[in-house]
C-alpha positions in Angstrom: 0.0 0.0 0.0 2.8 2.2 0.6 4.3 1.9 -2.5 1.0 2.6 -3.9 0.4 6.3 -2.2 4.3 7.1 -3.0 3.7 6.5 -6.9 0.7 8.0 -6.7 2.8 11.3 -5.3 5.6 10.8 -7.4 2.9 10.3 -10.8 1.5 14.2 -9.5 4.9 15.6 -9.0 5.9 14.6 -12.3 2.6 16.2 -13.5 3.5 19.6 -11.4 6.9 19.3 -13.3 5.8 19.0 -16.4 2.9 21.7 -15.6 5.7 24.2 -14.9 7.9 23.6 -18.2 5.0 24.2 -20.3 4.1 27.3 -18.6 7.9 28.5 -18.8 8.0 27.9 -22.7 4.8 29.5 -23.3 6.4 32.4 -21.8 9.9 31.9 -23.6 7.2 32.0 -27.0 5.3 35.1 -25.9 8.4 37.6 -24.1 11.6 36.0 -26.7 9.8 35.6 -30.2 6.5 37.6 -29.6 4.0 34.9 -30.1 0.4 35.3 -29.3 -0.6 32.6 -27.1 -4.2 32.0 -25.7 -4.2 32.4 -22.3 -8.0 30.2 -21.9 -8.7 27.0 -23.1 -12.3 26.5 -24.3 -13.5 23.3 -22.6 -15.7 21.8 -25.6 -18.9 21.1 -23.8 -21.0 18.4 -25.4 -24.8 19.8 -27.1 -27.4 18.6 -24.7 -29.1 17.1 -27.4 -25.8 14.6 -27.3 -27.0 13.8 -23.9 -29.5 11.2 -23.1 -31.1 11.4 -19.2 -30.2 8.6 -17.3 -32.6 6.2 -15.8 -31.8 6.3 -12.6 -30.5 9.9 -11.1 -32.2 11.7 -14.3 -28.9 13.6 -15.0 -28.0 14.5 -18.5 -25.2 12.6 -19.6 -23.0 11.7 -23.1 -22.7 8.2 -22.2 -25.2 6.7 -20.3 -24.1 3.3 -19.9 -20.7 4.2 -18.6 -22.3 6.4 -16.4 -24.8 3.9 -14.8 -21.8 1.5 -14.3 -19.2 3.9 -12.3 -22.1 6.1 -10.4 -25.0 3.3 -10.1 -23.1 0.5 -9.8 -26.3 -1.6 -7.5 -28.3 -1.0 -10.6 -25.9 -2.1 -13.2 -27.1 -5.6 -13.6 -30.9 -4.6 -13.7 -29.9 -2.0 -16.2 -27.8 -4.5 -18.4 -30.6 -6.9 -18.7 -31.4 -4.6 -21.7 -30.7 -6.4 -24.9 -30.5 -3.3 -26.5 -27.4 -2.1 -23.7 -25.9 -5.3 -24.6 -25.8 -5.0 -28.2 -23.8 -1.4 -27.4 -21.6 -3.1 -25.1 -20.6 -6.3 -27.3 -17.3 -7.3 -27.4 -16.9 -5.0 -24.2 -15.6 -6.3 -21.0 -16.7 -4.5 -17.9 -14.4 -3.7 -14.9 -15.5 -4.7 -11.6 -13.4 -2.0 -10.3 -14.2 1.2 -11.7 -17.2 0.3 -13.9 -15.0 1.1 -17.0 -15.7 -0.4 -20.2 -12.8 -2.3 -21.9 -11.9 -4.7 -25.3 -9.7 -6.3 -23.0 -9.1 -6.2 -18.7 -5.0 -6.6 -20.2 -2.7 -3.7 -18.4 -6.3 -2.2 -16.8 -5.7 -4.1 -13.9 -2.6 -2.9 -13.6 -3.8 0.7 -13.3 -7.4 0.7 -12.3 -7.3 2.4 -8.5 -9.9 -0.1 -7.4 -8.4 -3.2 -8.3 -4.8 -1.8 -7.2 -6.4 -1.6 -3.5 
């Protein structure tokens, strides 16, 4: 476990790192060769008619099914009963960890928080 929590700090210290290079070249672009750089990112939103209202919580979502298996994971099994979730889903393997949806559980396992526990 504690060699979990210390690459877990060592994977965001890396991140900080890396945070803080980028931030230093954007400013070697803009101050040394006088490049406009945009200071906000536009978070692409999805259109609400992408959404479809889940079943269960009736919160608009993208992706229903992945969202039923990670936030209602009780109700997965009623909800996959479905035929028409399993058709989606074929080929699909589902994590019992984090209710992710995979073509194969090969490396996951490896990374998934939940099965790492």
């Amino acid at each position: 476990m504690e060699d979990l929590m210390t690459g877990r700090y060592a994977f965001g210290a890396n991140q900080l790192h890396i945070m803080r290079a980028l931030d230093e070249i954007i400013d070697m672009l803009k101050n040394d060769y006088g490049m406009k750089v945009d200071e906000t990112k536009e978070r692409l939103k999805a259109d609400s008619s992408q959404k479809s209202e889940c079943p269960f919580c009736a919160k608009k979502v993208v992706d229903v099914d992945m969202h039923v298996s990670q936030s209602h994971p009780k109700e997965w099994k009623r909800y996959a009963d479905n035929d028409k979730v399993m058709n989606r889903l074929q080929g699909k393997v589902r994590c019992s960890g984090c209710g992710s949806f995979l073509k194969s559980t090969k490396g996951h396992d490896e990374k998934c928080p939940e099965t790492l526990l």
